[in-house]
C-alpha positions in Angstrom: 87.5 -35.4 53.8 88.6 -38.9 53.0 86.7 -41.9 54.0 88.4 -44.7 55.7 87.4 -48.1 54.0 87.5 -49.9 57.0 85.6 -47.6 59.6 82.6 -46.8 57.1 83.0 -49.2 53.7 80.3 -48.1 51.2 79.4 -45.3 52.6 80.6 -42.0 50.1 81.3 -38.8 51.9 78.2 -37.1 53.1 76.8 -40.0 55.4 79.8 -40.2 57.2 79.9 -36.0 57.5 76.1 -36.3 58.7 77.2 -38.7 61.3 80.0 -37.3 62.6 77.7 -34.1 62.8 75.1 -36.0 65.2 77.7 -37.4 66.8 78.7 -33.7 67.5 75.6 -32.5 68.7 74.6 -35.8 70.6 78.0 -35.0 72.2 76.9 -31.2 72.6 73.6 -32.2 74.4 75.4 -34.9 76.8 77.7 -32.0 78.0 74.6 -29.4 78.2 72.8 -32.1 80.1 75.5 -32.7 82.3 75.7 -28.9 83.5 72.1 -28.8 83.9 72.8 -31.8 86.4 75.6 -29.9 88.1 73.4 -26.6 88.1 70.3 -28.6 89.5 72.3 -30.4 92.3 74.1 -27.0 93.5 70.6 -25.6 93.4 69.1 -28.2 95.4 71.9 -28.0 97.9 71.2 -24.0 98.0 68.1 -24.2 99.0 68.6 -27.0 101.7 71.1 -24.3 103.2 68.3 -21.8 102.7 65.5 -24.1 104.6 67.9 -24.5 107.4 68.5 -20.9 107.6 64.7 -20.4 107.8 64.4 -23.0 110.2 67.1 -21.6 112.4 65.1 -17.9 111.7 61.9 -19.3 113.2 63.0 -21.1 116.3 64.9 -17.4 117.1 61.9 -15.4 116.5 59.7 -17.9 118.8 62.2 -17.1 121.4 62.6 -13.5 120.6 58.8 -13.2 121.0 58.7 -15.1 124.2 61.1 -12.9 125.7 59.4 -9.5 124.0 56.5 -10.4 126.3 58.0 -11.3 129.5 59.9 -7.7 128.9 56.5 -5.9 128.1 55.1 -7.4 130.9 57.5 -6.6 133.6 58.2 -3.0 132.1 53.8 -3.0 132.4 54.1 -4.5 135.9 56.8 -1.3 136.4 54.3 1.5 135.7 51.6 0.1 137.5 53.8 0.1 140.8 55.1 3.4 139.9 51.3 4.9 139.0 50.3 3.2 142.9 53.0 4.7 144.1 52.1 8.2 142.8 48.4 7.7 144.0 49.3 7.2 147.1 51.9 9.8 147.6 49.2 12.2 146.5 47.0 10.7 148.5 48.4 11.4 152.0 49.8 14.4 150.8 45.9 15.5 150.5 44.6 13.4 153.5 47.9 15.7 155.4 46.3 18.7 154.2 42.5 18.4 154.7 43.9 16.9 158.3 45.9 20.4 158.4 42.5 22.0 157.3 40.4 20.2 159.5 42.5 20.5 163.0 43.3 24.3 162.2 39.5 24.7 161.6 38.5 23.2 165.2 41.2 24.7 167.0 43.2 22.2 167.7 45.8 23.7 165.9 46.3 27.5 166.6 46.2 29.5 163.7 49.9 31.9 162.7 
């Protein structure tokens, strides 16, 4: 390599080559640096889309609960009419019969 006079004047050879060679790597780091920063800031952006999402998550699963229990609670409110409904069907079903019983068994009713 040959030394310019005027950029570096008294300096032989190896200085400069040492320079140059920082230069390099300062110039190496700068540019490393630099994509870290990119990388950091597209992280940082990822994970405000992410918190949003979860945000967005929660407020649907407060509302999907909500409704869960107002659909428990009718289908609940369903079976206990149906379940009254039953009872009661048996019951005059069995107050018909023991009145069948008790009218055939006094006379009332004559027997076949």
């Amino acid at each position: 390599m040959d030394i310019d006079p005027e950029v570096a004047p008294g300096l032989d050879p190896a200085p400069q080559d040492r320079v140059k060679d920082l230069k390099r790597q300062t110039d190496q780091v700068i540019d490393i640096l630099d994509q870290n920063m990119k990388r950091l800031v597209k992280r940082e952006e990822h994970l405000e889309g992410l918190e949003y999402i979860s945000m967005e998550l929660e407020e649907e699963t407060k509302v999907f609960k909500q409704t869960a229990k107002k659909v428990k609670r009718s289908y609940w409110w369903k079976s206990v009419k149906l379940v009254v409904v039953i009872v009661v069907v048996v019951l005059v079903v069995v107050l018909v019969i023991v009145l069948v019983i008790v009218l055939l068994a006094k006379g009332v009713i004559p027997k076949p």
